[in-house]
C-alpha positions as a Markdown table, in Angstrom:
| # | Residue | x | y | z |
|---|---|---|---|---|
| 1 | Unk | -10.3 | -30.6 | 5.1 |
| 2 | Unk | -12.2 | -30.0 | 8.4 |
| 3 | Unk | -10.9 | -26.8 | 10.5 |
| 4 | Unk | -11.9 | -25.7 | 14.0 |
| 5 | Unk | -12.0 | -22.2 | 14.6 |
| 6 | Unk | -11.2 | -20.1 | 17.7 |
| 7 | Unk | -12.3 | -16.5 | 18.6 |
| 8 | Unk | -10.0 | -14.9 | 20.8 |
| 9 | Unk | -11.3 | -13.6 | 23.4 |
| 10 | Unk | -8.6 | -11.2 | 24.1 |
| 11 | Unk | -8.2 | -9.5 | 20.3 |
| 12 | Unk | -11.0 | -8.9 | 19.1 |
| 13 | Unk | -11.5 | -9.6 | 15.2 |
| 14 | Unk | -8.2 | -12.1 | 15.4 |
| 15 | Unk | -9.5 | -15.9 | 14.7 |
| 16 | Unk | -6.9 | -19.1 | 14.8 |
| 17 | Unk | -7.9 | -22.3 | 12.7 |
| 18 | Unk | -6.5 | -25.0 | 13.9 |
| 19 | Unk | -6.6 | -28.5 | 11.8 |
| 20 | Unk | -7.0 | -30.9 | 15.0 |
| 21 | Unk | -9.9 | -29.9 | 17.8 |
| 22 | Unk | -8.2 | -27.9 | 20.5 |
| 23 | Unk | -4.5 | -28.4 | 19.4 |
| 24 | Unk | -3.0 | -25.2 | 21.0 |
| 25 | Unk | 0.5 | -27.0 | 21.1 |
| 26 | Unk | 1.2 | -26.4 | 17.4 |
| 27 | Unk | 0.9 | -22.4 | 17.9 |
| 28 | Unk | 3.8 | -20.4 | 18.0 |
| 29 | Unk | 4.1 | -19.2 | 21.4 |
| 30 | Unk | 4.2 | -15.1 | 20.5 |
| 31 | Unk | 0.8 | -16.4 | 19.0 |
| 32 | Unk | -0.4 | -18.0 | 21.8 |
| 33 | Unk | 0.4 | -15.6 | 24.3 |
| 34 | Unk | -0.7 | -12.6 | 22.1 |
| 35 | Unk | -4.1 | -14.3 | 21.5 |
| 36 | Unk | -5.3 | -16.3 | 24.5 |
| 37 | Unk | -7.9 | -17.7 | 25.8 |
| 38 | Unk | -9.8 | -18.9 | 22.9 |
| 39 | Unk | -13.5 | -20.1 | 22.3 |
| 40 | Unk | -14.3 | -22.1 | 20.2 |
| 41 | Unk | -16.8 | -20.8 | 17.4 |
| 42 | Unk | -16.9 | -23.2 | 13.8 |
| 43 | Unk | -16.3 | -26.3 | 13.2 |
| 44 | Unk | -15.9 | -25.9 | 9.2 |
| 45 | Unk | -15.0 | -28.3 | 6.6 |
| 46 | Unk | -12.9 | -26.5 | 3.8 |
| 47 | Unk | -13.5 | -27.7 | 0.7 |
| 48 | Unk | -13.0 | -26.2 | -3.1 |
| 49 | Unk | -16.3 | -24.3 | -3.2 |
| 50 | Unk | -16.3 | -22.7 | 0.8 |
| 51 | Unk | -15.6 | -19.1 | 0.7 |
| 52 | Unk | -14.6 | -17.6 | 3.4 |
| 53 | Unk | -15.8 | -14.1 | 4.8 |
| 54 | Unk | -12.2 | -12.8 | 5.4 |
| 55 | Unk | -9.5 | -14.6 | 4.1 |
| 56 | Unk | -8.0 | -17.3 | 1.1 |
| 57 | Unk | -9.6 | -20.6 | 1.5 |
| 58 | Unk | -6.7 | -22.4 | -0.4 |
| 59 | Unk | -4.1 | -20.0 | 2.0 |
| 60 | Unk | -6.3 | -21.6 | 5.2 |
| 61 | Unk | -6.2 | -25.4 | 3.7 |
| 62 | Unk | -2.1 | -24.6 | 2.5 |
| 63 | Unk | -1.7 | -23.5 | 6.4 |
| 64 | Unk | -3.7 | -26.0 | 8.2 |
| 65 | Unk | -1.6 | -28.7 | 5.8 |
| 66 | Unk | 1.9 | -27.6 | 6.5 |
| 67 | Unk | 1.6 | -25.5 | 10.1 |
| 68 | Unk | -1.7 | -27.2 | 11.9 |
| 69 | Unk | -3.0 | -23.7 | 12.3 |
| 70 | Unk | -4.0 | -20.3 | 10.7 |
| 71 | Unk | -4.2 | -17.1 | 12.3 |
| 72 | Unk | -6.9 | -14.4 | 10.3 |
| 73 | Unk | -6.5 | -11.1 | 12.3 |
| 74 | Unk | -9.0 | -8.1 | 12.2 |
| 75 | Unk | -8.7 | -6.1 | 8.9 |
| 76 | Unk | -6.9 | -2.5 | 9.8 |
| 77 | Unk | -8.9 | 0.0 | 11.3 |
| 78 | Unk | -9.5 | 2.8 | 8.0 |
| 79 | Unk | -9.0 | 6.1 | 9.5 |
| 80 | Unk | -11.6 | 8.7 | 9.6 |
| 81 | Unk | -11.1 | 11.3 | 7.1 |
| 82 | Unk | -12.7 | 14.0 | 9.5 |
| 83 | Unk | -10.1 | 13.6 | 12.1 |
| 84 | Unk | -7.2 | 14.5 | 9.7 |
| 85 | Unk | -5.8 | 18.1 | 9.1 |
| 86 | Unk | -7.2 | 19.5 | 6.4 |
| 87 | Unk | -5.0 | 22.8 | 7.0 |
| 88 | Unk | -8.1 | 24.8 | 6.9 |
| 89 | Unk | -7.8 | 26.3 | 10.6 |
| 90 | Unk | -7.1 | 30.3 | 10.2 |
């Protein structure tokens, strides 16, 4: 299965795969709007033995199949242990 994939340039981190070349129609429009304007980045074909950096290659192929598209979004920020309260201020 071939996949395009799209930075966007307003989230940074968040990527949308979409299964036909520049086929914004089939995003959800809270997608679209949250995640606009886009560059394109990959052109990827998706077989058994890709791995993916972030992300389920089978869950991307299952998407791309049923939806036209997959959105990956940035992995959560960990927070720095230093900036909690340790409850050691006297």
């Amino acid at each position: 299965m071939h996949a395009y994939v799209y930075k966007s340039l307003r989230k940074e981190g968040a990527y949308v795969f979409l299964a036909t070349r520049d086929d914004f129609e089939c995003l959800s429009e809270s997608v679209h709007k949250a995640l606009q304007p886009f560059a394109l980045v990959l052109e990827v074909t998706l077989d058994g033995a890709r791995q993916l950096a972030r992300g389920n290659a089978d869950e991307v192929r299952s998407d791309l199949a049923t939806r036209g598209f997959h959105v990956q979004m940035p992995p959560p920020v960990s927070q720095d242990p230093l900036t909690s309260d340790w409850g050691t201020d006297a």
